[in-house]
LUMDRENRO-106863 format. One record per residue (C-alpha): x, y, z. Coordinates in Angstrom, 2 decimals. Example, Ala and Ser with C-alpha at 12.3 -4.5 7.8 and 13.67 -1.06 7.14 Angstrom:
REM residues 2
c1 12.30&c2 -4.50&c3 7.80
c1 13.67&c2 -1.06&c3 7.14
This chain:
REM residues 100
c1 7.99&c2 -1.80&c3 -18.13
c1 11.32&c2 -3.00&c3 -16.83
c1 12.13&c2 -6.77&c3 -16.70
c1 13.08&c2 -8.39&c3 -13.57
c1 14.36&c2 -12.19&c3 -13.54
c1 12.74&c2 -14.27&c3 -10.03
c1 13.22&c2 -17.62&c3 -9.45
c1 10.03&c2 -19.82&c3 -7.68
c1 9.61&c2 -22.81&c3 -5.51
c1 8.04&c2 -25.29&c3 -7.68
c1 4.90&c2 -25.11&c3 -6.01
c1 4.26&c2 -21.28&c3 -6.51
c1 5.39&c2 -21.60&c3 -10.29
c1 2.66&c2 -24.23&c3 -10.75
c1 0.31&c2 -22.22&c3 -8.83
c1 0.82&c2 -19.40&c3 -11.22
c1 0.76&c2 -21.72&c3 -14.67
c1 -2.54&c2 -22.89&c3 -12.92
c1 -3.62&c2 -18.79&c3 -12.31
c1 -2.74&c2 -17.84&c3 -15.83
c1 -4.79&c2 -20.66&c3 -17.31
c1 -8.11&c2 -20.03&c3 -15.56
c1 -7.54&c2 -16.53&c3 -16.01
c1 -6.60&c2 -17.08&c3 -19.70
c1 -3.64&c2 -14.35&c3 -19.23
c1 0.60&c2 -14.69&c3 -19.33
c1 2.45&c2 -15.78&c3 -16.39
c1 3.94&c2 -12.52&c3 -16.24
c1 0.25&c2 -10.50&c3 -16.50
c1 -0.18&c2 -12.49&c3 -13.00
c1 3.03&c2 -12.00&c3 -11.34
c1 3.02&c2 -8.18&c3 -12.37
c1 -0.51&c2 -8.15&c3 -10.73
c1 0.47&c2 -10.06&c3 -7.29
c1 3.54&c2 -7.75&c3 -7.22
c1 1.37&c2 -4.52&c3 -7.86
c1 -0.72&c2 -6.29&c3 -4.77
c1 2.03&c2 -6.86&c3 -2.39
c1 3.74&c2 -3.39&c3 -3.50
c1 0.73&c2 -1.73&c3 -2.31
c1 0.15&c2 -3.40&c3 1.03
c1 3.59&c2 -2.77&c3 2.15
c1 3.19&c2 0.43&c3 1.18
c1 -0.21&c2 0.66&c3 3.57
c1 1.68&c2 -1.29&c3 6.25
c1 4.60&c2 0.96&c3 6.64
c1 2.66&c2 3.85&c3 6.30
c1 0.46&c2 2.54&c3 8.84
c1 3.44&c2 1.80&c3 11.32
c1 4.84&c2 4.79&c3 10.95
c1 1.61&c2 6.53&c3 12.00
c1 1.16&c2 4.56&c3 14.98
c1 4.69&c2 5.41&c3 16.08
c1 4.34&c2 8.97&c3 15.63
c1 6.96&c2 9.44&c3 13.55
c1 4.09&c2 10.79&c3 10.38
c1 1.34&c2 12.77&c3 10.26
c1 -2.00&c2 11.61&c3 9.08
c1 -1.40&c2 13.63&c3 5.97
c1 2.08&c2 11.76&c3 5.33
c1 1.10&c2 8.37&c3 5.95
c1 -1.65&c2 8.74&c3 3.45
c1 1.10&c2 9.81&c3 0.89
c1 3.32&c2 7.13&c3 1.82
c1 0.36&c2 4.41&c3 0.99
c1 -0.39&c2 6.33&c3 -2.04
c1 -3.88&c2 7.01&c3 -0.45
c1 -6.50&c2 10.10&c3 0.30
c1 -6.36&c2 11.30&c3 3.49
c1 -10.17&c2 9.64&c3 3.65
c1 -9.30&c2 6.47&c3 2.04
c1 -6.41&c2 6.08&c3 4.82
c1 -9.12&c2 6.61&c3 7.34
c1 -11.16&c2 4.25&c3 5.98
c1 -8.83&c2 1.80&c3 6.34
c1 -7.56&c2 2.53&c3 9.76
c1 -11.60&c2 2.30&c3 10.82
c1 -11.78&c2 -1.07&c3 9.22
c1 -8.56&c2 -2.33&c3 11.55
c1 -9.73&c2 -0.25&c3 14.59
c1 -7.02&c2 1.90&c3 14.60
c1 -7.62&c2 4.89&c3 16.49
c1 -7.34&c2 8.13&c3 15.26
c1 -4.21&c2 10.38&c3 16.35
c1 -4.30&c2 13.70&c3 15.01
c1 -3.52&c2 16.51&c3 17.28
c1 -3.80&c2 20.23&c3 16.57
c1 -0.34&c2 20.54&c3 15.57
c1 -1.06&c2 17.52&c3 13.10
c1 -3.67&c2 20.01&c3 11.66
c1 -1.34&c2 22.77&c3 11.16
c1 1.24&c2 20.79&c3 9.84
c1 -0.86&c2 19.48&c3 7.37
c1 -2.87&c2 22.58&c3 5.97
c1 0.44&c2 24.15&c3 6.07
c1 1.40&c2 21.36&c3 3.78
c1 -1.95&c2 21.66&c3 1.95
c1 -1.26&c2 25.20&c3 1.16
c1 1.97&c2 24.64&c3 -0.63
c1 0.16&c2 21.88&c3 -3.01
């Protein structure tokens, strides 16, 4: 792991003493772990953005959140985000698929 250096309102510092306590862990173990959280649901976000603007495939914006194709689904389901995948999608992906 690389170290990185962050400075914290007091509040948020206390909040994560108080985390690491209950949780009987480091500070660190709990800011690596709400980074790892936050890392990921940009990732979903922008992936997710970039879908609904057309500027990705289905298959791409899955990569981009570091998610399966079904999993990605899933998720757009759960927010009620329709589903845009167009015959050229298709073939753009398997075409994709095929060099995997």
């Amino acid at each position: 792991m690389r170290v990185i250096a962050a400075r914290f309102h007091p509040e948020v510092a206390d909040e994560v003493e108080r985390i690491a306590a209950e949780e009987r862990v480091d500070r660190s173990t709990v800011i690596v772990r709400a980074a790892d959280l936050y890392v990921k649901r940009w990732k979903l976000e922008k992936a997710l953005t970039s879908y609904l603007e057309g500027r990705v495939t289905l298959l791409k914006a899955a990569e981009v959140a570091g998610l399966s194709i079904w999993e990605l689904m899933d998720e757009m389901e759960k927010r009620k985000i329709p589903l845009q995948y167009t015959s050229e999608d298709f073939i753009e992906d398997f075409e994709a698929a095929l060099k995997e």
